[in-house]
N, CA, C and O of each residue as an XYZ file, in Angstrom:
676
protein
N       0.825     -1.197      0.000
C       0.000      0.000      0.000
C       0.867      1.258      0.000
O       0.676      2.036     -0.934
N       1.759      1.560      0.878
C       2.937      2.451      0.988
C       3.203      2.858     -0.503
O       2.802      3.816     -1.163
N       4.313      1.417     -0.916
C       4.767      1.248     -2.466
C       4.003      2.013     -3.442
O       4.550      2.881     -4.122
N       2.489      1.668     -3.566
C       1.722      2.125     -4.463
C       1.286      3.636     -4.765
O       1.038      4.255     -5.800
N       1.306      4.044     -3.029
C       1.263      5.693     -3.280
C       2.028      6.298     -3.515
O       1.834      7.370     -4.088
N       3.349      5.824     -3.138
C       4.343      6.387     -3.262
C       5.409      6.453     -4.803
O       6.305      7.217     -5.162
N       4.848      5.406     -5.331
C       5.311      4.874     -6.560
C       4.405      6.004     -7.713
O       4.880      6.661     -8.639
N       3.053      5.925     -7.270
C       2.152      7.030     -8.191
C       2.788      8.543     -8.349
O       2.829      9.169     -9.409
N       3.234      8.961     -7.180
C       3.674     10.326     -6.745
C       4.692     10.430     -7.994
O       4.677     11.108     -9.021
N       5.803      9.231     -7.339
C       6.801      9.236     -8.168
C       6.849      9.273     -9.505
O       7.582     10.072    -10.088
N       6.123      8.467    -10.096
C       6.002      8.375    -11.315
C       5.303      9.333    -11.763
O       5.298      9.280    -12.993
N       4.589     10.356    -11.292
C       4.027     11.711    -12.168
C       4.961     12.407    -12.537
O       4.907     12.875    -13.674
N       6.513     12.788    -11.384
C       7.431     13.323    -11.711
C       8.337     13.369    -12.914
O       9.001     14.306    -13.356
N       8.118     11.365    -13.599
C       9.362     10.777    -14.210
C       8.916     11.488    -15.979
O       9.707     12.092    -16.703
N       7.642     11.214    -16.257
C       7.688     11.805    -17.191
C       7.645     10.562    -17.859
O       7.748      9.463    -17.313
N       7.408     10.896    -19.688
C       7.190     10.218    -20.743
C       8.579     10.213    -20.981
O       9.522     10.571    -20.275
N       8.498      9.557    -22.540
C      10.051      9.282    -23.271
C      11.008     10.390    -23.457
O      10.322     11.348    -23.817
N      12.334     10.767    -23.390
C      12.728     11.620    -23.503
C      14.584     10.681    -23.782
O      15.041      9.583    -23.464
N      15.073     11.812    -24.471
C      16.551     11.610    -25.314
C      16.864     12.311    -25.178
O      17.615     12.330    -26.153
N      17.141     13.763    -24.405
C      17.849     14.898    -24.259
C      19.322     15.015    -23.845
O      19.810     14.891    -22.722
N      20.012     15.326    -25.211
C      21.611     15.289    -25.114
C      22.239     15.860    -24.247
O      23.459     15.752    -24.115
N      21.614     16.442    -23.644
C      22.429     17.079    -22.342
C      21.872     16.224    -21.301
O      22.333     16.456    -20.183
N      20.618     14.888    -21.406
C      20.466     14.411    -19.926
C      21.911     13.022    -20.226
O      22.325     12.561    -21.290
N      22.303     12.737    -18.872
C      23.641     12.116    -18.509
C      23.029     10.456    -18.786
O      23.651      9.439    -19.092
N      21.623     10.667    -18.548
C      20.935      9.182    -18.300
C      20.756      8.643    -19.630
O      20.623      7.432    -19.803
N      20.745      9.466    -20.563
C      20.571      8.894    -21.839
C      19.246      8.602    -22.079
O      18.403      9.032    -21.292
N      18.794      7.685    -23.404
C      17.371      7.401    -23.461
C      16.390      6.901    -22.299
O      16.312      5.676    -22.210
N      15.638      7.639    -21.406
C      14.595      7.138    -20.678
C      12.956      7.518    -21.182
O      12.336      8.412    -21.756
N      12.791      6.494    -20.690
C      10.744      6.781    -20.363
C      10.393      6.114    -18.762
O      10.829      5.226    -18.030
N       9.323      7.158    -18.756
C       8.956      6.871    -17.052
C      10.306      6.709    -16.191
O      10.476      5.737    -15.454
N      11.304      7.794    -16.350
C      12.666      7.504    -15.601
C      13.112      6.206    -15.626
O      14.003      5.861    -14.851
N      12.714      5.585    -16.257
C      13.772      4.492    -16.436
C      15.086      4.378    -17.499
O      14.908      4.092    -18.683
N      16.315      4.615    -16.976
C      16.899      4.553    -18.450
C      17.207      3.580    -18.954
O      17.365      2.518    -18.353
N      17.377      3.781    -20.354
C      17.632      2.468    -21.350
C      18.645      1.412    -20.874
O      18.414      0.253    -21.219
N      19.786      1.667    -20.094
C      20.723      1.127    -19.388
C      20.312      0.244    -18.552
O      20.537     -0.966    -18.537
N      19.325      1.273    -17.424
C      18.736      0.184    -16.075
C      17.795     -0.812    -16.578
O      17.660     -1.963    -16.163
N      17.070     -0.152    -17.658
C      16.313     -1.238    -18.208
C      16.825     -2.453    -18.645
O      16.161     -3.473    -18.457
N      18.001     -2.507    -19.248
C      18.886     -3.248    -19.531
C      19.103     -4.580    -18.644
O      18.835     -5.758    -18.883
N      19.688     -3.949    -17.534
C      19.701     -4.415    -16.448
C      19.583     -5.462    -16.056
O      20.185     -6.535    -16.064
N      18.177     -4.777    -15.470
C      16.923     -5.412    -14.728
C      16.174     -6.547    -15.928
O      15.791     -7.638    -15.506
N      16.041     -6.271    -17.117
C      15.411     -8.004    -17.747
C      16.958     -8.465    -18.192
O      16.828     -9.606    -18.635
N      18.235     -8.109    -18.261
C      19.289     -9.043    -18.253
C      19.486     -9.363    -19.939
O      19.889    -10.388    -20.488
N      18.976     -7.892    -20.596
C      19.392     -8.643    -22.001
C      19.464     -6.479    -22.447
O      19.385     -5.475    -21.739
N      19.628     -6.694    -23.783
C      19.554     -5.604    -24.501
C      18.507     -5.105    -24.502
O      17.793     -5.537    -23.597
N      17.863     -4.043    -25.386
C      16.415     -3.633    -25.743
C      16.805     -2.259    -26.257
O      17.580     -1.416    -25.806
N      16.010     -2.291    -27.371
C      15.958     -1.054    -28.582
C      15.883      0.079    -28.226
O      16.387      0.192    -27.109
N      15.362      1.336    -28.752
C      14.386      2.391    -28.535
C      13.012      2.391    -28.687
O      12.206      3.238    -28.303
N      12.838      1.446    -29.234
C      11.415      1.248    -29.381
C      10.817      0.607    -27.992
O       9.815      0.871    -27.327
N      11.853     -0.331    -27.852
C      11.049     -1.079    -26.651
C      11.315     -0.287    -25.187
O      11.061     -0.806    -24.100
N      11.793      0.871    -25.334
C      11.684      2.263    -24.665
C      10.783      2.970    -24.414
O      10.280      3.490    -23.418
N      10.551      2.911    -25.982
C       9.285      3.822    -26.381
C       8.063      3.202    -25.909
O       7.302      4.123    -25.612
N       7.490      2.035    -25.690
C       6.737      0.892    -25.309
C       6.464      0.708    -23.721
O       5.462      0.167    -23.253
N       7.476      1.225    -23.021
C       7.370      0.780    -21.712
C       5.640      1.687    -20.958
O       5.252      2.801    -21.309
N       5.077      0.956    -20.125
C       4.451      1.655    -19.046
C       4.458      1.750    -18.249
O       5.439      1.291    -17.664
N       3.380      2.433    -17.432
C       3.768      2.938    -16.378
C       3.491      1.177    -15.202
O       4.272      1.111    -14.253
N       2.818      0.382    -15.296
C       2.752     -0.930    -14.999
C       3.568     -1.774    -15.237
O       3.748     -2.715    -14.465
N       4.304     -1.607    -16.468
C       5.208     -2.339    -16.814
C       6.660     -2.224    -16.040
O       7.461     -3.134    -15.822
N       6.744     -0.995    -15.732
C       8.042     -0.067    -14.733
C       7.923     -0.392    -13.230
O       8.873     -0.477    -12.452
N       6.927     -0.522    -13.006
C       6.637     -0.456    -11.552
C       6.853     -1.619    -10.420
O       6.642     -1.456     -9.218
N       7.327     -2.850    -11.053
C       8.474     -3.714    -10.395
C       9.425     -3.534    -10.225
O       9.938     -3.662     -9.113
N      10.355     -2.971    -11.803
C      11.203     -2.403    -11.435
C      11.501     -1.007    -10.348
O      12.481     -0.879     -9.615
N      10.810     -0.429    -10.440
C      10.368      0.638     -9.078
C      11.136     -0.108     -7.846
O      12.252      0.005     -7.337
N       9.806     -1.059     -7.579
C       9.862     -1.659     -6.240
C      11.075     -2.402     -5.944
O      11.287     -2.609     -4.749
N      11.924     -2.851     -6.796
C      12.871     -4.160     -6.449
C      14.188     -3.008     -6.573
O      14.931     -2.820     -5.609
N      14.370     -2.252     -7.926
C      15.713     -1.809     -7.929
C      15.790      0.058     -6.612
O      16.836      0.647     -6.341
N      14.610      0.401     -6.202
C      14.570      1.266     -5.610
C      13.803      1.175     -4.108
O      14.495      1.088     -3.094
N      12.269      1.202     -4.027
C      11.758      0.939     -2.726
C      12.141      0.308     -1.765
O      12.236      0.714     -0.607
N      12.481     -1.126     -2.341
C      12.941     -2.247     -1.260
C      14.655     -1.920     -0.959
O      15.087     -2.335      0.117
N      15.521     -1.265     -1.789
C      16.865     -1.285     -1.371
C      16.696      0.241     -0.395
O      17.646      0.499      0.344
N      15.753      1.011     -0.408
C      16.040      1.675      0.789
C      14.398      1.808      1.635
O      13.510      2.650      1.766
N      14.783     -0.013      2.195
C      13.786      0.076      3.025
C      12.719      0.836      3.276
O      12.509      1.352      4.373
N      11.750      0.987      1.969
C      10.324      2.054      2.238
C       9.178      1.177      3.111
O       8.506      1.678      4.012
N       9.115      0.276      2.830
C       8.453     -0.402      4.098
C       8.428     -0.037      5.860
O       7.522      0.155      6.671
N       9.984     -0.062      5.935
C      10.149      0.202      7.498
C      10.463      1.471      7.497
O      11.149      1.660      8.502
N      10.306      2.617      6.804
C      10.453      4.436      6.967
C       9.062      4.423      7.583
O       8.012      3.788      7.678
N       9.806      5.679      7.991
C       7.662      6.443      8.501
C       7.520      7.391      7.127
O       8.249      7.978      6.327
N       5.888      7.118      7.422
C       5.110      8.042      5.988
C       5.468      9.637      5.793
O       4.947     10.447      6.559
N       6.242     10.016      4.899
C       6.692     10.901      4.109
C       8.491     11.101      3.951
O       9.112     11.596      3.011
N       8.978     10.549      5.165
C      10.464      9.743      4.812
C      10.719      8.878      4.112
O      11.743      8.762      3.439
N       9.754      8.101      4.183
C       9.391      6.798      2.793
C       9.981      7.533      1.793
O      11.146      7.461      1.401
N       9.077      8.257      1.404
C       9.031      9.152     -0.058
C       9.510      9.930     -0.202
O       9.152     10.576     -1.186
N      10.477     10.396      0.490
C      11.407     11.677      0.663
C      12.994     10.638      0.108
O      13.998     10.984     -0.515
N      12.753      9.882      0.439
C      13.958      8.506      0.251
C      14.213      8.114     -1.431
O      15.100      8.103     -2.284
N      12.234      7.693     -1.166
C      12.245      6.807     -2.000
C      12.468      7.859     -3.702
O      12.994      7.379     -4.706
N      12.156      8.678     -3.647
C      11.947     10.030     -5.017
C      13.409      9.910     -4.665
O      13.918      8.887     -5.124
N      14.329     10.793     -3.874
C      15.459     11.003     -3.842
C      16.629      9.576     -4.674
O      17.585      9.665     -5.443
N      16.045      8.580     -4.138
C      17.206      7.470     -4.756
C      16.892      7.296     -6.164
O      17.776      6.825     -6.880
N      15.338      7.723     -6.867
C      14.989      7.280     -8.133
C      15.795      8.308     -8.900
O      16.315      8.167    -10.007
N      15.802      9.423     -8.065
C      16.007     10.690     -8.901
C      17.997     10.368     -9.227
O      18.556     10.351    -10.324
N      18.683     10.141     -7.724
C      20.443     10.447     -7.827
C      20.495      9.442     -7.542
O      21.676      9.469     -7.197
N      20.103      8.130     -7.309
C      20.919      6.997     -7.233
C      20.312      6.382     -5.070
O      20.216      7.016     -4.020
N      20.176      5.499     -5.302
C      19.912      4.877     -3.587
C      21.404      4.850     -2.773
O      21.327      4.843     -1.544
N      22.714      4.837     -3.368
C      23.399      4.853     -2.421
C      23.836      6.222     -2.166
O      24.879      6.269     -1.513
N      23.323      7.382     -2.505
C      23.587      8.608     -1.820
C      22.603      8.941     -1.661
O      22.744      9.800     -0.791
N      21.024      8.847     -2.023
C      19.921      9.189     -1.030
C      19.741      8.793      0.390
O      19.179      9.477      1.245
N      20.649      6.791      0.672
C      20.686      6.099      1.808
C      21.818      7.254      2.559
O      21.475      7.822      3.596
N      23.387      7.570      1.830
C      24.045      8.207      2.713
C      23.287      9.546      3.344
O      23.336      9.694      4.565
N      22.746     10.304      2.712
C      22.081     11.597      2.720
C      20.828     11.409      4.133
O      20.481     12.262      4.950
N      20.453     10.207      4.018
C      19.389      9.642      5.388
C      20.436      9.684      6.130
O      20.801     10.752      6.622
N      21.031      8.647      6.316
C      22.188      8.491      7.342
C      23.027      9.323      7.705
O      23.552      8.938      8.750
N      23.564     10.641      7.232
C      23.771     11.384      7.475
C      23.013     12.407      8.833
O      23.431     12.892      9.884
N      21.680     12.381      8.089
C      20.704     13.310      8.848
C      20.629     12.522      9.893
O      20.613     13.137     10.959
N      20.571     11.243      9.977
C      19.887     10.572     11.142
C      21.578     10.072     12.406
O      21.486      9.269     13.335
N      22.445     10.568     12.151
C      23.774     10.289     12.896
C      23.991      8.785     12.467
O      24.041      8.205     13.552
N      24.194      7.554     11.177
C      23.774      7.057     11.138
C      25.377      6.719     10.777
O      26.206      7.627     10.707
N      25.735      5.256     10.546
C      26.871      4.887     10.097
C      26.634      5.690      8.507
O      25.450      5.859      8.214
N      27.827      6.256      7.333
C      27.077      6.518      5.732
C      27.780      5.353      4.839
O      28.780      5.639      4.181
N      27.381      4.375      4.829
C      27.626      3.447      4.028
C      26.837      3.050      3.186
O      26.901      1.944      2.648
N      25.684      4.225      2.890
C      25.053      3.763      1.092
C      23.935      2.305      1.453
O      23.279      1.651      0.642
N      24.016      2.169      2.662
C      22.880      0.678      2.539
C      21.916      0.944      3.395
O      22.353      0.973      4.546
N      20.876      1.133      3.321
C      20.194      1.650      4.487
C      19.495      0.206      5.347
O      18.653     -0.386      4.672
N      19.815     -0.472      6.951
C      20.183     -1.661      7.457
C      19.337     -1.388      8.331
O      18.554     -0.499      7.995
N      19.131     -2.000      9.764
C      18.412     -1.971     10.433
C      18.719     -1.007     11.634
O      17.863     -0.767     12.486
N      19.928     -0.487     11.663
C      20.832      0.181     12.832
C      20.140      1.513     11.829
O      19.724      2.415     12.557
N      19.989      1.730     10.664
C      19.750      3.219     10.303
C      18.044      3.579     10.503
O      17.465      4.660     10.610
N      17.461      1.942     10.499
C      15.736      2.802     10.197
C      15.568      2.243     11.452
O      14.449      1.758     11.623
N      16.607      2.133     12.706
C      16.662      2.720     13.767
C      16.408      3.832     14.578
O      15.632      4.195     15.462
N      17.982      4.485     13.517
C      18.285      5.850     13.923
C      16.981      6.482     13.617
O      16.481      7.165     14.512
N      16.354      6.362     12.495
C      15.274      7.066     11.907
C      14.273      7.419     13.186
O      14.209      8.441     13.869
N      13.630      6.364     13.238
C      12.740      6.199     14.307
C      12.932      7.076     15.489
O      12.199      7.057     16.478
N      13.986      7.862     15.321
C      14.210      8.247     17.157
C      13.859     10.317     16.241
O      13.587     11.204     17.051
N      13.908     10.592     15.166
C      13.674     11.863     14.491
C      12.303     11.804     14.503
O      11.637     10.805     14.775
N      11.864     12.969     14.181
C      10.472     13.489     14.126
C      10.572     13.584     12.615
O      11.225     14.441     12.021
N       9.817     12.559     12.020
C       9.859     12.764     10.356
C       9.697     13.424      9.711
O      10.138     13.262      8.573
N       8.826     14.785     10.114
C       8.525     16.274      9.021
C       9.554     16.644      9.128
O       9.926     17.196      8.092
N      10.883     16.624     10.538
C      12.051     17.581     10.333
C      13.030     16.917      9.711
O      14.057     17.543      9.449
N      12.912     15.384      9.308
C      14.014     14.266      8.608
C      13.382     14.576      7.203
O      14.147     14.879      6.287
N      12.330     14.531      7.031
C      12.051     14.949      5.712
C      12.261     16.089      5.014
O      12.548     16.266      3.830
N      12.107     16.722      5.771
C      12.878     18.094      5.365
C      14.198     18.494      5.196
O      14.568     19.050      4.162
N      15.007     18.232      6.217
C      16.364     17.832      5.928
C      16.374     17.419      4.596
O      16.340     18.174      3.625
N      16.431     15.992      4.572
C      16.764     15.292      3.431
C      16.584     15.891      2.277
O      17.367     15.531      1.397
N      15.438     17.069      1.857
C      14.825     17.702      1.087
C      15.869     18.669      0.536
O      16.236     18.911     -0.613
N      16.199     19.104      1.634
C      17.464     19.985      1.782
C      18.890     19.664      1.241
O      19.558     20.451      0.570
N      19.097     18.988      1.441
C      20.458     18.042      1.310
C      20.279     17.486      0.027
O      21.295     17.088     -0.542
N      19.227     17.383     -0.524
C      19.349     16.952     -1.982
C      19.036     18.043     -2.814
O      18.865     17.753     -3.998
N      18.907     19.333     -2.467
C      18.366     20.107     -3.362
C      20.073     20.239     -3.574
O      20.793     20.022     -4.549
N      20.315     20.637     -2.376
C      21.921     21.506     -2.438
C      22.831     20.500     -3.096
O      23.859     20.829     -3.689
N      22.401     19.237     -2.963
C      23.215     18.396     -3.763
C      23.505     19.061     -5.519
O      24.479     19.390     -6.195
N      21.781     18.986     -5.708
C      21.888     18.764     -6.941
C      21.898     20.226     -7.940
O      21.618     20.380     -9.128
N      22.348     21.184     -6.888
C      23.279     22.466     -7.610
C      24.230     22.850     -7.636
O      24.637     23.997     -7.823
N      24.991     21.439     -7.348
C      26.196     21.521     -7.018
C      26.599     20.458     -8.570
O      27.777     20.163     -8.772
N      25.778     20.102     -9.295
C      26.071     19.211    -10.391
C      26.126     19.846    -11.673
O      25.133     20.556    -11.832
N      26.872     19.858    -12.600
C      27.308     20.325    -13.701
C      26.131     20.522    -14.660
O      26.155     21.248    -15.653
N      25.240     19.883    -14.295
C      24.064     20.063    -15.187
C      23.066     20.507    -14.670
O      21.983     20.314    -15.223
N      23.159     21.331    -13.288
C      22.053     22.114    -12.652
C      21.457     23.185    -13.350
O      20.249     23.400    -13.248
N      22.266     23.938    -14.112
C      21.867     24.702    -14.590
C      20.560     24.606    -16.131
O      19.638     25.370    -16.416
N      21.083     23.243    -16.864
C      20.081     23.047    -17.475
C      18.589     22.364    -16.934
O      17.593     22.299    -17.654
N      18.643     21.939    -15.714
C      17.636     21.518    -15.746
C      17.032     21.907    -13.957
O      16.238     21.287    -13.249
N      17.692     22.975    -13.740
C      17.204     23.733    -12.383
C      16.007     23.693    -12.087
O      15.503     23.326    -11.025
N      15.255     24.269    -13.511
C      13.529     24.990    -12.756
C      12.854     23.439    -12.574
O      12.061     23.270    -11.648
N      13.190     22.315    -13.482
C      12.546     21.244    -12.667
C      12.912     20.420    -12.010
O      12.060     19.649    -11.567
N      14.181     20.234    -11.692
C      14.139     19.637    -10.263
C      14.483     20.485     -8.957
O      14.962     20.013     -7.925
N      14.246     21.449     -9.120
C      14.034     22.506     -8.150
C      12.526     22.058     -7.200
O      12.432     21.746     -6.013
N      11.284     22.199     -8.441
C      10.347     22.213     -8.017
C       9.906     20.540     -7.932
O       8.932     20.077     -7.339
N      10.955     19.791     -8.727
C      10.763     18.569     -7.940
C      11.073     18.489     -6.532
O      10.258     17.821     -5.896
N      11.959     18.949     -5.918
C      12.275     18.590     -4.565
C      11.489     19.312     -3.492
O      11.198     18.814     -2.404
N      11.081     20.889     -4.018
C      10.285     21.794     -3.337
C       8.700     20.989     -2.831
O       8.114     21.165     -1.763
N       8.293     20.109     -3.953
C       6.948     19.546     -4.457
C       7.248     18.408     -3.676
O       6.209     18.080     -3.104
N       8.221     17.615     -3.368
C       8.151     16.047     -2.638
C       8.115     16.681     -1.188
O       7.205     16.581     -0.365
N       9.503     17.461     -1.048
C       9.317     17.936      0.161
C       7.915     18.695      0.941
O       7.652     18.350      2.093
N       7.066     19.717      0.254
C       5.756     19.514      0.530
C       5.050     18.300      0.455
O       3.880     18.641      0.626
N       5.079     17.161      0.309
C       4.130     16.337      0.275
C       4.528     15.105      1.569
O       3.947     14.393      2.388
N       5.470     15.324      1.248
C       6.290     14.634      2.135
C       6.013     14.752      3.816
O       5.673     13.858      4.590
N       6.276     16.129      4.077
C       5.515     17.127      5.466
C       3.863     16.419      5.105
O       3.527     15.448      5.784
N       3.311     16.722      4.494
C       2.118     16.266      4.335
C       1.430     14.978      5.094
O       0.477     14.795      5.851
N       2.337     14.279      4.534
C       2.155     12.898      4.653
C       2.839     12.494      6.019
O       2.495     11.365      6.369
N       3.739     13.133      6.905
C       4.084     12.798      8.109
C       2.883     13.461      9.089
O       3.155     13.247     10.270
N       2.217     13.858      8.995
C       0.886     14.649      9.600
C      -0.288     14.399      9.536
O      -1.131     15.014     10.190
N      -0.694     12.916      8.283
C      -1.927     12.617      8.231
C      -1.975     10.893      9.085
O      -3.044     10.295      9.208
């Protein structure tokens, strides 16, 4: 249930197909790139079969290569998703350090049972926020902030409101 809301959120953000020579990820749809896609079924695949993907079709991959490696199950509601957007967006082993960080946590990129520990002992609107924080500043600190500022600006502005949201209902 978590997964599913949180996966919806997410996926409004990711967007349709896109090839933009300045993105680093190369060919994606629904944020998946052609690479991870790769991956995850363990063989090649075209542009077409890029072009093809849905939003159902993605959404295992969601859960297995992102939700479950940073424990969205055992977060509280809007750290979940403050996590879970953050690792889809830069990667799970610096969204996990970026938790662990906030939470005094060992930063070893794996988020374990000693960290959604630490979690537990924060008040989640102010861990969520943090984290919100820490990834914005991350990600203007990246060579390609400048092309693509105004939206993940208001991506992080937009999770981080929802995020508070969701630690309050």
């Amino acid at each position: 249930m978590k997964f599913d809301i949180c996966f919806q959120m997410v996926i409004k953000h990711e967007g349709g197909f896109v090839a933009h020579p300045s993105d680093p990820g190369g060919i994606t749809n629904l944020g998946v790139t052609k690479t991870a896609w790769e991956e995850y079924l363990g063989k090649e695949v075209t542009e077409q079969d890029m072009r093809d993907l849905t939003v159902e079709t993605v959404k295992p991959f969601y859960r297995k290569n992102y939700w479950d490696r940073v424990r969205g199950d055992d977060l509280p509601p809007g750290v979940d998703y403050a996590v879970f957007d953050f690792a889809v967006n830069s990667g799970v082993a610096r969204a996990s350090r970026m938790l662990q960080e906030c939470v005094g946590a060992t930063k070893d990129g794996s988020i374990g049972p000693k960290t959604v520990e630490a979690v537990k002992t924060h008040d989640a609107a102010v861990l969520a926020q943090e984290l919100c924080d820490k990834r914005l500043q991350f990600l203007q600190g990246l060579p390609h902030f400048q092309t693509f500022a105004r939206g993940w600006t208001r991506r992080v502005l937009e999770v981080s409101k929802t995020a508070k949201e969701m630690t309050q209902a």
